[in-house]
N, C-alpha and C positions, 0 to 999 in steps of 0.2 A: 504494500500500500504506500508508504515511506518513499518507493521508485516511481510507483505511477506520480502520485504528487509532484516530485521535481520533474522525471521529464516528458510529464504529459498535462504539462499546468492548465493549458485549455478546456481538458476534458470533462464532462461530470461525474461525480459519484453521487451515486445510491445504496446504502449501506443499511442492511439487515445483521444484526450484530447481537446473537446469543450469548454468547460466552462476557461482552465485554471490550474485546484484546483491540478494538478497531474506535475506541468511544474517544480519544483524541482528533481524529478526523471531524469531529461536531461541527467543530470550531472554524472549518474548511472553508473560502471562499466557493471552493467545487463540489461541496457538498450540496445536493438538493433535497436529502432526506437522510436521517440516521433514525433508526428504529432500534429499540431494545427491547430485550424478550417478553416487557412485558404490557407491550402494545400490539397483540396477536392482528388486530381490524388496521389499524395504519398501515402495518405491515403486507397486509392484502391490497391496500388500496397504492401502496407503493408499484407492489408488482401490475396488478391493471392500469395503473396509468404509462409504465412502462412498454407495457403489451401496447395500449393503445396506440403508443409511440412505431410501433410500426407499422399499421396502416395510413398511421398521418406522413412518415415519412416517408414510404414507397409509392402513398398516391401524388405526394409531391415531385418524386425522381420521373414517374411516368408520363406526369404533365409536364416537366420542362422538358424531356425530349420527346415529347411529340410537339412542342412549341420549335426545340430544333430542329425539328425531322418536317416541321411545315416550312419554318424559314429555309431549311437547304432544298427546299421541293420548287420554287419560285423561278429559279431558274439555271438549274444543273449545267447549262453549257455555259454558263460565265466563270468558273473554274475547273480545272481540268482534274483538282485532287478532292473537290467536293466538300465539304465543312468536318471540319476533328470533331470524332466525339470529345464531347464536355468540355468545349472552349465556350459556352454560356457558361457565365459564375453563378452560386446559385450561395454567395456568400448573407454578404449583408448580418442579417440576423439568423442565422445558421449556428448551431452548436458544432465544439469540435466533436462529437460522437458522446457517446455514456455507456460507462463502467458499473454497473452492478456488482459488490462484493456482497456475498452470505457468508457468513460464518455458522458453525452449527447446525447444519437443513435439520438432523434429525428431529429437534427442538421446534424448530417454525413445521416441519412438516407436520410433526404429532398434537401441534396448536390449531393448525389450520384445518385438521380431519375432525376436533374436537369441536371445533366453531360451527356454525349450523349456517350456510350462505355465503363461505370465504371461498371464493377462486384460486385462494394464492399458488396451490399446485400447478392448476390446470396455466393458469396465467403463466408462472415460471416454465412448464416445457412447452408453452408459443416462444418463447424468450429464447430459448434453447434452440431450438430449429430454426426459427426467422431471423432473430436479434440479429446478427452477421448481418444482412442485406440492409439495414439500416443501421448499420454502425452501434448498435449494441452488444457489448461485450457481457457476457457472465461469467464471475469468478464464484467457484460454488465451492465450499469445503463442507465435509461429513465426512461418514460412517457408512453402513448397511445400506442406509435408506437413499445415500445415491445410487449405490450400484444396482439396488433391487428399481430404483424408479423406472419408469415408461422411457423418460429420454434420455438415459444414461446413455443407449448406442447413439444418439448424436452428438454426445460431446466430442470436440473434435482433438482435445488435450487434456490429458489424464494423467496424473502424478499419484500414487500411492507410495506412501511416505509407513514404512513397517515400524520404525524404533515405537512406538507408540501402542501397537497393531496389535489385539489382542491376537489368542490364537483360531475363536471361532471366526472373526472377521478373515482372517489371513486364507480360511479354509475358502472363500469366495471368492477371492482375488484372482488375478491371472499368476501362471507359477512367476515366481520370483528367480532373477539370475543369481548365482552366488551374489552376495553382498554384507557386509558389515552393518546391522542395525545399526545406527546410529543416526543422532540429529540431525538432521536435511537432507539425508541418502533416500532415495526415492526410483522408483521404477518409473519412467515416463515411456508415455503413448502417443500415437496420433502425429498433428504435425509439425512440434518441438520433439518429438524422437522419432522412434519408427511406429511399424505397425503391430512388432511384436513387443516392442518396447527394450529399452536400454538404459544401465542403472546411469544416476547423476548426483551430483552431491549440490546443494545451494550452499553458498559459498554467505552471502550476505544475511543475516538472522534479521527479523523484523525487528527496527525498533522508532520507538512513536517517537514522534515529532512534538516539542513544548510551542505554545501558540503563539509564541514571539517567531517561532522558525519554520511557520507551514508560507508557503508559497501560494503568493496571490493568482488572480484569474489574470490573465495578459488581458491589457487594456481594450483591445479589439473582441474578445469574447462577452458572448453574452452570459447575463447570469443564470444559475439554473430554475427551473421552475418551482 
């Protein structure tokens, strides 16, 4: 989190935060929500308004190029190379993209089966599958209940991290390459390793940021919602 912040200062955060470990972030210019575990309904309405966020943003990319795809239709023999896609800016008031961290799912998961009318599931794997197309990012940490979730086969980057792991979790996992439990040694997937996956060690440990030293939004971003 501490990385996104300095070198993606434009970006926004949405932060679902059970355990705690992320409640420095609050204080974020790029924060546009922090929830803790013990606002199960905010926490839904975080993830739907997210979800929402990508039909508003795809029907927006759809309508600027067919706005380009009519301007270069006018008349094709006055250039011989035709108009580049996305030399329309489509800036102005445009976010740099949004970051969703969860910490905890199994927590918000077993809050949100308990609550009688929360989407937050269903909402979170739209987020999983589409989110990408509109520049939404999910960073998800759990247990069980991701692997066992519906859209666990689309996550597209997968770290299991064993030092931690108990032994019936481990029994779920994908096999494990030799490796040395230990803290930030992780098997990764997808398309930060391969498809079978390859051990790696995180070199950098998280550590929070005091609020004299979080990084503002660059002058040209807009704030989040």
């Amino acid at each position: 989190a501490r990385k996104h912040l300095t070198e993606l200062p434009g970006r926004h955060l949405y932060i679902l935060d059970s355990d705690g470990s992320l409640a420095w972030l609050s204080d974020a210019e790029q924060t546009g929500a922090y929830v803790g575990p013990q606002d199960t309904a905010r926490a839904a309405r975080v993830l739907a308004y997210l979800a929402s966020l990508i039909v508003q943003r795809l029907t927006t990319t759809v309508q600027a190029t067919g706005r380009r795809g009519q301007a270069g239709s006018i008349d094709p023999q006055r250039s011989g190379s035709g108009m580049a896609a996305g030399s329309e800016s489509t800036g102005g008031g445009t976010a740099g993209g949004t970051t969703l961290i969860i910490t905890g799912w199994a927590r918000w998961c077993t809050a949100f089966r308990s609550s009688r009318g929360l989407s937050g599931e269903d909402d979170l794997a739209d987020l999983v599958r589409d989110g990408e197309k509109a520049d939404i990012c999910v960073v998800l940490a759990g247990d069980r209940e991701v692997l066992n979730a519906r859209f666990f086969p689309l996550i597209p980057n997968r770290m299991f991290f064993p030092a931690d792991a108990s032994a019936e979790t481990l029994l779920i996992w994908p096999r494990l390459p030799p490796m040395d439990r230990v803290r930030g040694r992780a098997l990764v997937q997808g398309r930060c390793g391969t498809a079978e996956g390859l051990s790696a060690q995180l070199l950098v440990p998280e550590i929070r940021m005091d609020q004299e030293q979080l990084v503002p939004l660059p002058p040209e971003s807009p704030r989040p919602h």
